[in-house]
N, C-alpha and C positions, 0 to 999 in steps of 0.2 A: 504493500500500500504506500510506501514510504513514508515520507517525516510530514507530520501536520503542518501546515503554516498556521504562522501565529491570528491570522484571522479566522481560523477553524479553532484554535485551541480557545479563543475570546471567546465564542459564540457558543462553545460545549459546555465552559466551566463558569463558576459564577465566584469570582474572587472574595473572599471574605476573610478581613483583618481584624483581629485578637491583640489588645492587649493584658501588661500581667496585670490586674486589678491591686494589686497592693504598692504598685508605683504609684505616687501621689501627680504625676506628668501621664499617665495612660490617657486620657481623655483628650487632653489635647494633642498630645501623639498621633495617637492612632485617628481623632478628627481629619488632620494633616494628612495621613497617610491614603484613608479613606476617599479625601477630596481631590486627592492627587493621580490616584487610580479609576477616580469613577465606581470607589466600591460600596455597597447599601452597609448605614452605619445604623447596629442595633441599636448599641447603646443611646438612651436616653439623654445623657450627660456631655457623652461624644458628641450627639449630633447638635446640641444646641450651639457646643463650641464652634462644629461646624458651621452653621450658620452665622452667628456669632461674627465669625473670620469674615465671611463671605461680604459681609455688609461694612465691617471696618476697611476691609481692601487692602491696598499698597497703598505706599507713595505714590504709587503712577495713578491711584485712581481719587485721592483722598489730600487735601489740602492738613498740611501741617505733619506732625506727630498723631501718632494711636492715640486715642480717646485713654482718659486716666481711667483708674479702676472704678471711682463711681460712678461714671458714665457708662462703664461697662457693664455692672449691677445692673442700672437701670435700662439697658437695652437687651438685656439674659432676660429680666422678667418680660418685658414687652413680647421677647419672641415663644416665650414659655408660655405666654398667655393662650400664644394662638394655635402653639402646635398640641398644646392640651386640648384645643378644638378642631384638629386638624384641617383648619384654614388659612387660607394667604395670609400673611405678616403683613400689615396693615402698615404703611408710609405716605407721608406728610411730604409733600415740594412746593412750599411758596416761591411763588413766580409773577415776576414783576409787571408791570403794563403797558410799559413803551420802551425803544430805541431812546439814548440822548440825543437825538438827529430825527429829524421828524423827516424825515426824507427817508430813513431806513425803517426795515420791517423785521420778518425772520430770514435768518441766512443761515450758514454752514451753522453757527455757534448753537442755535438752537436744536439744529439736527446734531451734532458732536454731545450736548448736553442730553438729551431722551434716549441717546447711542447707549451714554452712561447708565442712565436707567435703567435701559436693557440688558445692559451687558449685568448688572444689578441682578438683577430677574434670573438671566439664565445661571448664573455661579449658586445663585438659592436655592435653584429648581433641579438643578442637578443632585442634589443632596436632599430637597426638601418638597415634595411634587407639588404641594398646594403651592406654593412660591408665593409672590407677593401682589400687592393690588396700591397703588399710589393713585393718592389723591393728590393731584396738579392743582395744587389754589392759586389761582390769579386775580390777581389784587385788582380788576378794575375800575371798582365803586372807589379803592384807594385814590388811583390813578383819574379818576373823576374829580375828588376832591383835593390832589395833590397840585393838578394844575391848574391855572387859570387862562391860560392865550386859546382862542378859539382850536390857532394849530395845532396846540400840544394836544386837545382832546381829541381831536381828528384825526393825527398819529397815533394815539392812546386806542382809540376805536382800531383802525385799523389791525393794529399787530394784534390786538386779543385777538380779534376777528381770524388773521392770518394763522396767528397762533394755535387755537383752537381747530380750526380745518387740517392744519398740520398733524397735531395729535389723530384725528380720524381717519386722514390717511394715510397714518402706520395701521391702522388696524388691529390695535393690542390692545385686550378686553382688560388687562390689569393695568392701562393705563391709562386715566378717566381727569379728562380736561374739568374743571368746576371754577367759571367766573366766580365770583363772591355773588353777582349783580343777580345770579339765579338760586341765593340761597337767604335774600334778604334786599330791599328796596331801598334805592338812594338816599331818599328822606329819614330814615331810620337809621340809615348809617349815620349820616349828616347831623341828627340831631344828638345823637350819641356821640359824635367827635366833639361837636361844640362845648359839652358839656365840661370836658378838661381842656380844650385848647387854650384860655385866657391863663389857668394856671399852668399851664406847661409853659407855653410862650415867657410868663414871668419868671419862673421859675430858670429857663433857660437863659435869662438875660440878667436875672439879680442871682440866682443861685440862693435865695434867702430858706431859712429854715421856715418860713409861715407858710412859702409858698410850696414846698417840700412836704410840708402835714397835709395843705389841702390837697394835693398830688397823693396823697396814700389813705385818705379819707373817702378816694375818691375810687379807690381798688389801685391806684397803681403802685405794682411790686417793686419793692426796693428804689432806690436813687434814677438819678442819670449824670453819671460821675464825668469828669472833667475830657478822660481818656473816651469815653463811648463821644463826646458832645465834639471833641477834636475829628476824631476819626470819621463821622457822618462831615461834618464843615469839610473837609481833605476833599471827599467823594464829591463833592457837590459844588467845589472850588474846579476836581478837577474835569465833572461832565457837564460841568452847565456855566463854561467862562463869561456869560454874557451876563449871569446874574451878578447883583452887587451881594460881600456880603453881610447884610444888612436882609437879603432876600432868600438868601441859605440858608438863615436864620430862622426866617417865617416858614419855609416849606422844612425846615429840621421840625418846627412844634407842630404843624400838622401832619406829618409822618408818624411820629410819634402819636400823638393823639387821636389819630387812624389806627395804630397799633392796637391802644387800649382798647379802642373802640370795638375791634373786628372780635376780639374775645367777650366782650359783654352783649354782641348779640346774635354769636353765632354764627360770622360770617367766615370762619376758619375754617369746618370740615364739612364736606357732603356727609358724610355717615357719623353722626352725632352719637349712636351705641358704641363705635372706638372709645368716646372717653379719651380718657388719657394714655391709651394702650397703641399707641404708635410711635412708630422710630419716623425722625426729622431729618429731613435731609437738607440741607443748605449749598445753593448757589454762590450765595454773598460766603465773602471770608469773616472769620471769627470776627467779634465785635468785642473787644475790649472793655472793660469795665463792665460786662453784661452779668446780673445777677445766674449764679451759677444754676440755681433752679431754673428759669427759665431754660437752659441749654441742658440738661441733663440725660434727653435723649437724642440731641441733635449730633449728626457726623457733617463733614465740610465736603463736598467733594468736587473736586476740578472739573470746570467744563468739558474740557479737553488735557485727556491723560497726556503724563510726563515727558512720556516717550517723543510725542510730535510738539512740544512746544513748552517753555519754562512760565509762559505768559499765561495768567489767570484772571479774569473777571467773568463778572456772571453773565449768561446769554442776553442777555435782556441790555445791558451796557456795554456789550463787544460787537466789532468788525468782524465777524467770521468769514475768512477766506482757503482759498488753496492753494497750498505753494506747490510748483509743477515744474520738477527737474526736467531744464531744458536740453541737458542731453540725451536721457535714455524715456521714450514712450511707453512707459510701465502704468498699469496699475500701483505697483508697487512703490514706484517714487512719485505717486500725487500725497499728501500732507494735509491736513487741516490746519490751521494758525490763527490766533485771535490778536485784534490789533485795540487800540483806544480808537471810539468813532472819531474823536477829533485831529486823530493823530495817524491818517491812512496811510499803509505802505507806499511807499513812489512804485510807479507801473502796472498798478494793478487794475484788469481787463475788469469790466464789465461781463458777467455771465451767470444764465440761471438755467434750474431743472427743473423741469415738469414731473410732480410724481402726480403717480393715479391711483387705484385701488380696485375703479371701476366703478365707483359712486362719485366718491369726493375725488376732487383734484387741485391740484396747488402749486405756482411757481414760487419755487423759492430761489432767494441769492446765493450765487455761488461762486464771485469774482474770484481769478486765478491772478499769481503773481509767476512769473519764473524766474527760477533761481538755479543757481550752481549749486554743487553740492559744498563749496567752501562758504555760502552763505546760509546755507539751512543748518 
């Protein structure tokens, strides 16, 4: 008969990895080993670690260092919750409402960012068959009351719009686009921002302790300490040069005060039985001074892995393009790349792709640059 190949010997045998139980490192061993192989992990313990891994990532998928160990508790229960009911692990993605460029829509960055997602999904699913179900929150009704130039809402409209059709024609049932604007009405947001913007506004301008009590009289969790109040001024200094600021200033207190808001009336999750039993995924980088409870199940992760570029910002505030090594016609050396919208690579082409599904369909941007390989 001769010697098996090793695709008959796959397909015969059903690999299964043992560790000794009385090493206090077996579980996450043999997780490893398990996820490495593609092999079914009995264990209880194992498999959570596996999971566990799956959603922490690498470097190449995950902005910063590994979540500390209490953030790690609290993402072990979250996923212990669901696999005691043997359904998807339940994930949070705030997502923002406009381009800084009102001229721009979705492009490569947003399609590299739902890549991630995916890519998300299948390392779960490979270990955990119910795998996961993300709820995409986009901040609309934010992005409504965030801007005031007729263009900026026009742009704002736009990309949801864009944004959303995107999402439907990938055609992924555990990926579920949800405006805010279809889980509660402008007016009720609106009236619920108002309600702390005068004390946040002061608050951000005298820093006073009166105006700090009625900020947490008001439900709002902990401070807003000097480093979080620099780091948003930075962002909004550096995507919105035209504002004075003085006007960083006024749209930093209704952000925030849109923040509180979106959790006092529910405009945070489509499926309200979550509760508090989801892992957070974040676009934006860590926020500094941010009350650590807030962040306790949240992970950071890169638009666009390590591998094709060192540059990070969230979809929603990046150029996403393709670099396209101009000597060799490969698949293999086209690139994804994120640039600052105000700051576009020199030479780069104008170009976009039609995807379809067969229902929905959508162009999106996909400007190319070419480069050498001494510049990539």
């Amino acid at each position: 008969m001769g010697i098996p190949t090793i695709g008959l010997l796959k397909e015969s045998l059903m690999l299964k990895i043992t560790g000794n139980p009385e090493c206090p490192y077996t579980d996450v061993i043999t997780a490893f080993l398990s996820q490495e192989f593609n092999a079914p992990i009995e264990n209880v313990d194992s498999l959570l670690d596996a999971v566990t891994r799956a959603f922490v990532g690498t470097g190449q998928v995950r902005q910063g260092p590994a979540p500390k160990l209490e953030r790690l508790v609290a993402m072990r229960k979250v996923i212990s919750h669901w696999m005691a009911k043997n359904e998807p692990i339940a994930v949070l993605v705030p997502w923002g409402s406009k381009k800084a460029r009102n001229d721009m829509s979705v492009d490569v960055a947003e399609l590299m960012a739902l890549r991630q997602l995916i890519a998300l999904r299948d390392r779960v699913a490979k270990i955990y068959a119910p795998g996961i179900i993300v709820d995409l929150g986009i901040e609309d009704l934010g992005g409504q009351l965030l801007w005031t130039d007729p263009a900026d809402l026009a742009s704002s409209k736009r990309y949801v719009d864009d944004f959303v059709t995107l999402v439907q024609v990938l055609d992924l049932p555990y990926l579920v686009p949800v405006p805010e604007s279809t889980l509660v009405n402008l007016d009720t947001f609106r009236i619920k921002m108002m309600e702390i913007l005068m004390p946040m506004a002061a608050y951000l301008k005298y820093g006073t302790d009166s105006a700090l009590r009625e900020l947490q009289s008001l439900g709002w969790k902990g401070g807003v300490s000097p480093d979080m109040v620099a780091f948003y001024l930075k962002q909004y200094a550096r995507n919105y040069p035209s504002m004075t600021p003085s006007e960083h200033e006024q749209m930093l207190a209704r952000y925030l005060s849109q923040s509180w808001a979106r959790y006092q009336v529910n405009a945070k999750l489509k499926f309200p039985t979550w509760e508090k039993n989801y892992i957070q995924i974040n676009f934006t980088a860590p926020i500094p001074g941010m009350n650590e409870e807030m962040v306790e199940r949240r992970l950071f992760y890169r638009t666009v892995p390590m591998t094709y570029t060192r540059n990070h910002l969230p979809p929603w505030r990046a150029y996403g393009f393709l670099a396209v090594h101009d000597a060799i016609f490969s698949p293999d050396f086209v690139f994804p790349k994120l640039a600052n919208v105000h700051e576009l690579p020199q030479g780069a082409t104008p170009y976009t792709v039609d995807l379809s599904n067969g229902r929905e369909s959508l162009s999106v941007s996909a400007p190319y640059v070419l480069m050498s390989f001494a510049e990539s």
